[in-house]
N, C-alpha and C positions, 0 to 999 in steps of 0.2 A: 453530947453525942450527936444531936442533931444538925449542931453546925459541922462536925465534921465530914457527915454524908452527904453536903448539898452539891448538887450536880450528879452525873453517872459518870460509868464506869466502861470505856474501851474493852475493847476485847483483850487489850493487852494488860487491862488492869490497871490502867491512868485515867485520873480524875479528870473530868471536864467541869472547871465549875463555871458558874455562872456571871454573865457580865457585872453583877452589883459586886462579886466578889472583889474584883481588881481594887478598890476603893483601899480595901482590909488591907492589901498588899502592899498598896504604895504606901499608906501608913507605916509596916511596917517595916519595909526595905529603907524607907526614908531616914528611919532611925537610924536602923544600921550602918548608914552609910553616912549619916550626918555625926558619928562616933569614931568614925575609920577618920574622918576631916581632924576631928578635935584632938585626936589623937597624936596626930601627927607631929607636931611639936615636941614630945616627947621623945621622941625616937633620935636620941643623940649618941656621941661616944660616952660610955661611962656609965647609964643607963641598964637599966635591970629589965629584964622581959618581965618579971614579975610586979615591977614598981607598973609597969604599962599595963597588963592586965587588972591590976588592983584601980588603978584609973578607969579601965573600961568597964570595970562592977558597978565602980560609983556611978557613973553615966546612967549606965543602964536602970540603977534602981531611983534618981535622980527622976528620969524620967517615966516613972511609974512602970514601967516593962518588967520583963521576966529573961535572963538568960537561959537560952537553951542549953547551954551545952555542960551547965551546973549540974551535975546530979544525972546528965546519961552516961549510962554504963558505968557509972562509976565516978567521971571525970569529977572535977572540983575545980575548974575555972571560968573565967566568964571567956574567954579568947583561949585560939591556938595560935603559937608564935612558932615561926618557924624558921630558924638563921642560917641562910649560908646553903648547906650541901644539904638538912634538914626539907624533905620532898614534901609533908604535910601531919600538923596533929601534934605539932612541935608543943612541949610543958613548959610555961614561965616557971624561971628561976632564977637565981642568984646571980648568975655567971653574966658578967657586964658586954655592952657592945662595944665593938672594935672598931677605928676606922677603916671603911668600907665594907663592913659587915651587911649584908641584905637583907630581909626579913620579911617574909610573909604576915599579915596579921589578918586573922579568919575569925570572925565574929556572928553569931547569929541570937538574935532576939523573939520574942515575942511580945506583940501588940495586941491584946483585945481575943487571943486567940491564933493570932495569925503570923507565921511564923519571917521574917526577913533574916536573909543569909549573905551574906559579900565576906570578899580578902582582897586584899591588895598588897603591893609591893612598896617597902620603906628602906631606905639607905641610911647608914652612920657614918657622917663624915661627908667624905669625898668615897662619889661611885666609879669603881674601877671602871676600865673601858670594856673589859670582855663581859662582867657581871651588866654592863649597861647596853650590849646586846641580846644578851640572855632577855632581860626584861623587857624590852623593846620586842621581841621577837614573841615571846609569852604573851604581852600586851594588844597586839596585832593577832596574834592564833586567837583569841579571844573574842577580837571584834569579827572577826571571819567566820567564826561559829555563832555569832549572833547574828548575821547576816543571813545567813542559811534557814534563821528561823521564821517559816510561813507557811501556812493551811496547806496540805499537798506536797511538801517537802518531809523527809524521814530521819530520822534522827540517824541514820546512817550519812546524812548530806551535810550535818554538821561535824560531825566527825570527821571527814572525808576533807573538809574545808582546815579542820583545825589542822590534821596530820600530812597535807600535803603541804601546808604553807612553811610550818616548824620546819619538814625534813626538806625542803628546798634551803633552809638555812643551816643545814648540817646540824642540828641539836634531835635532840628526840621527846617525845608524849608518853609521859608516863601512862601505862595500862592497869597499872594495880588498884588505883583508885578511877574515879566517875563522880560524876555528877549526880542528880537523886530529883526526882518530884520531890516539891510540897505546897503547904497552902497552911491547912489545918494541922499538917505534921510535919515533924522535922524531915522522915526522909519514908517516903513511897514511890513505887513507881513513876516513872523507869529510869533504869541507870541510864546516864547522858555519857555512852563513852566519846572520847575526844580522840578517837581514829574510829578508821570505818571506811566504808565502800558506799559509791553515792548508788540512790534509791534502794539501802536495804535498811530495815529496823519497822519499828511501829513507824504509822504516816502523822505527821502534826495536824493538828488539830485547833479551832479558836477556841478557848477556855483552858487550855496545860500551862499549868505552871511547874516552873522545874530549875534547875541552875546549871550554869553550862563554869567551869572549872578547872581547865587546862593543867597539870602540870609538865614543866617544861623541864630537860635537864640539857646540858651543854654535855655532857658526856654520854653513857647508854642509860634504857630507860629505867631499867632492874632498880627493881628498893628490897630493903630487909626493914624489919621492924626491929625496934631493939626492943631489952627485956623489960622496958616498963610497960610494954603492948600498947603503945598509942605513936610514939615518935617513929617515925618511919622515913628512914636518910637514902640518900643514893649507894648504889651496892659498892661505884668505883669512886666514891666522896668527892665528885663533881657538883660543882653549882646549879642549884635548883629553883625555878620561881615559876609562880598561879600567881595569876587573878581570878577574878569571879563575881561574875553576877546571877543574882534572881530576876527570870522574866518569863513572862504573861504572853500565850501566844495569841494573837487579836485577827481580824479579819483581813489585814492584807501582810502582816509583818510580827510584829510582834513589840511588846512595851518593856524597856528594864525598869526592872523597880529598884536598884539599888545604885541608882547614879549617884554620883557627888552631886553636894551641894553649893559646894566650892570651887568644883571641877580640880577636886584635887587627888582623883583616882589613879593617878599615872605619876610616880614618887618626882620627873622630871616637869612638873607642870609651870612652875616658877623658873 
């Protein structure tokens, strides 16, 4: 309990923690994102979302870690996979990938305590040309909201950055879901929505750690949840892609912690 309290607490209910924290973070972001790399390979035509999550358990307990996402609320996997029109929280299953199928893969870890969160985008096959703007443009909303992020700037300014750049490409920002603080916990203050209006929200701050998360769809933004209450598709079964990173907000800018290691965070990097 006592490492969860170190630092205070904003008016708004966001943690500031402390510069020796960041240490914890890159440790654990490092994992996660060096799991998203290894992973990658696997992500072919014919391939089972569940054979890939069963691989990133292994990883995970491989490397002494803990998955998060085992055992909250219920779930039972080490990843969420999410294919196609599938907007986020997608369940590995049986059901194989197709050529040109796209795929979200959302993974969060714990190291030592400390929680590292990333997704990114995977292709099967050959990337259609509209699915390869989609992600392109997902990818770019993404860096634009991490741009935004500096002491004096409000999380309305990242928003504001994600959702103007998407709808100059004619797609839209998912609203139903956000982004989320953490450190010590999976998700605390404050939700990081990815639209907004510049200078409104809580102001940032050096010590927020939080994740910024875009979902992007080529159609409108509307989602349904279906009845297994975790998968959540686009309402008009349009193409859907997030990235995502965990970062540290520092004294002029701010740190991701969950880069590649490979620089293999962008499905087209080869």
């Amino acid at each position: 309990m006592k490492n969860e309290l170190r630092g205070r607490l904003t008016k708004d209910g966001i943690r500031i923690y402390e510069p020796s924290d960041f240490a914890g973070m890159r440790v654990a972001g490092a994992l996660a994102a060096q799991i998203l790399d290894d992973v990658a390979p696997m992500v072919e035509i014919g391939q089972t979302t569940e054979a890939i999550d069963t691989a990133i358990n292994q990883m995970v307990e491989a490397a002494g870690a803990k998955s998060a996402t085992i055992g909250y609320k219920g779930y039972q996997h080490a990843s969420c996979i999410s294919v196609n029109h599938v907007v986020c929280h997608g369940i590995p299953g049986s059901k194989t990938l197709k050529d040109g199928d796209i795929l979200n893969v959302d993974v969060t870890v714990i190291v030592d305590g400390w929680f590292g969160d990333t997704s990114r985008m995977y292709v099967a096959g050959k990337l259609p040309r509209k699915a390869e703007r989609l992600i392109q443009v997902t990818y770019e909303s993404l860096m634009k909201g991490i741009e935004a992020v500096k002491p004096g700037n409000t999380f309305g300014d990242i928003g504001h950055a994600i959702q103007s750049y998407v709808e100059a490409h004619r797609m839209s920002v998912v609203r139903d879901f956000c982004g989320h603080g953490l450190g010590r916990v999976f998700h605390a203050p404050p939700n990081v929505l990815h639209y907004g209006r510049p200078g409104t929200g809580a102001v940032l701050e050096e010590g927020m750690f939080f994740t910024i998360e875009p979902m992007v769809n080529l159609g409108r933004p509307e989602t349904k949840t279906l009845a297994d209450d975790w998968t959540a598709v686009t309402r008009d079964k349009s193409l859907s892609a997030q990235f995502e990173h965990s970062v540290g907000v520092t004294a002029d800018g701010c740190e991701i912690f969950t880069l590649s290691p490979s620089d293999r965070f962008h499905p087209t990097y080869d």
